[in-house]
C-alpha positions in Angstrom: -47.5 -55.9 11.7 -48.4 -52.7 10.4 -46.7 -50.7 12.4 -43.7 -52.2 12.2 -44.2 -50.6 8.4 -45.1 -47.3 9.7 -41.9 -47.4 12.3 -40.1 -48.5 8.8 -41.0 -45.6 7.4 -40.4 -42.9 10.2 -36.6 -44.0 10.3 -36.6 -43.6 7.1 -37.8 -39.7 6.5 -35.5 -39.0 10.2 -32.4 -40.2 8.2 -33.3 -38.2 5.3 -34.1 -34.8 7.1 -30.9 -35.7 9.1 -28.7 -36.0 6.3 -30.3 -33.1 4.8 -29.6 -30.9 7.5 -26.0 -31.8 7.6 -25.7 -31.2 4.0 -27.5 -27.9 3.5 -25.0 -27.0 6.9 -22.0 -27.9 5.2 -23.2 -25.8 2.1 -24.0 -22.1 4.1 -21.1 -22.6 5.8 -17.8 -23.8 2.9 -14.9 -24.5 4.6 -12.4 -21.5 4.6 -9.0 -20.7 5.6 -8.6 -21.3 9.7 -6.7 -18.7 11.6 -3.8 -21.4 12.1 -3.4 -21.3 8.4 -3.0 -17.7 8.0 -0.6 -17.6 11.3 1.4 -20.1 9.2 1.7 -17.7 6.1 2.9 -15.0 8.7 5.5 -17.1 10.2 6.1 -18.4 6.5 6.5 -14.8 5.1 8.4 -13.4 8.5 11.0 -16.6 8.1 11.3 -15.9 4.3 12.2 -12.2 4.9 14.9 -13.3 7.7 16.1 -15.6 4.7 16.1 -13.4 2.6 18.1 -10.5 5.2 20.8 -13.3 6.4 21.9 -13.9 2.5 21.7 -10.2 2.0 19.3 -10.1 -0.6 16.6 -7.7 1.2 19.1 -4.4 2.7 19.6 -3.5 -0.6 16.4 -3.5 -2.3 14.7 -1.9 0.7 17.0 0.8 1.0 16.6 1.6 -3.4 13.0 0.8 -2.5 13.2 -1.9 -5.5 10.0 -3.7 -4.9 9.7 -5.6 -8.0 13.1 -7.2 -7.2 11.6 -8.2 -3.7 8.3 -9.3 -5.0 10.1 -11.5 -7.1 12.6 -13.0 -4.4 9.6 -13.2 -1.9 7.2 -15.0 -5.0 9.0 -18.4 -4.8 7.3 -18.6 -0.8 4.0 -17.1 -1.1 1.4 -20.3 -2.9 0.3 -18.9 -6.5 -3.5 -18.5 -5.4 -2.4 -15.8 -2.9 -2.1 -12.3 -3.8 0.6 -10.1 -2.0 2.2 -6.4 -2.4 5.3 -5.3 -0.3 5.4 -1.9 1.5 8.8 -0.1 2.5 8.6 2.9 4.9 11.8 5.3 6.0 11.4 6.9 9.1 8.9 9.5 8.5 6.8 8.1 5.2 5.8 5.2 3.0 8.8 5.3 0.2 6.9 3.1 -2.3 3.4 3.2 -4.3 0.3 2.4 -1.9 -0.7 -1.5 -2.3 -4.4 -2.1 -4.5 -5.7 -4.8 -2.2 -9.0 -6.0 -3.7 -10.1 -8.3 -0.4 -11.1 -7.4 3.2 -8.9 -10.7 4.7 -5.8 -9.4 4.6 -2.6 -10.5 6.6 0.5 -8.3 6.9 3.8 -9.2 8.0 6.3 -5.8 9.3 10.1 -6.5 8.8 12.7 -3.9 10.4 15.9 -3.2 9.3 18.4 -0.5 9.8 20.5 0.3 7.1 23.0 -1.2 5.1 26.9 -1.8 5.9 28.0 1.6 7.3 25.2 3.5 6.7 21.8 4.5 8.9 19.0 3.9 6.8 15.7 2.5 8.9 13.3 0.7 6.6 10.0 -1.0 7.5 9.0 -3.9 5.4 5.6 -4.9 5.2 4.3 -7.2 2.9 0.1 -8.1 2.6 -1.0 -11.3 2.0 -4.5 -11.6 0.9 -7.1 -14.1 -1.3 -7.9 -16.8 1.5 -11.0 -18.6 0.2 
């Protein structure tokens, strides 16, 4: 009969250490953003610039380099816990201010365009998304 105590017991402190473990694993290791996630913010960000270029919203901003106007188009896609800056690039050199990215995960989408109605004007569109937890 005693041992059946002691057995009891032993159970008892394997369930513990057990749940323990799992516990102090789940806390050295938080869950974070899974590389699915982030490939779903590129396709989000690369279908919200095509949006954005079929109703003729984006030719003309990259062209004047207006990237306030297309921060602010692009703002309504991008979740408000995520940072993002937008790049544009001519042919030869970046056109607007370099972005102040204050995280080492960083996504970038690149977005081509050549010009406007009737006129030759290659841009290059990037815009970094950053702030994963």
């Amino acid at each position: 009969m005693e041992m059946k105590g002691q057995m009891y017991t032993l159970e008892a402190a394997i369930a513990v250490i057990i749940l323990l473990s799992f516990l102090i694993f789940l806390w050295r290791f938080p869950v974070t953003t899974t590389e699915d996630e982030k490939i779903n913010y590129k396709l989000k960000l690369l279908n919200a610039l095509k949006a954005l270029d079929e109703a003729n919203e984006l030719r003309k901003d990259a062209i004047n380099g207006n990237v306030s106007s297309l921060k602010s188009k692009l703002s309504s896609f991008v979740p408000a816990y995520l940072n993002f800056s937008i790049t544009i690039f001519n042919e030869t050199t970046n056109v607007t201010s370099k972005p102040k990215i204050q995280d080492s995960d960083v996504i970038s989408v690149s977005y081509f365009i050549s010009g406007d109605i009737g006129e030759f004007d290659p841009r290059e569109i990037i815009v970094h998304l950053w702030g994963f937890e």
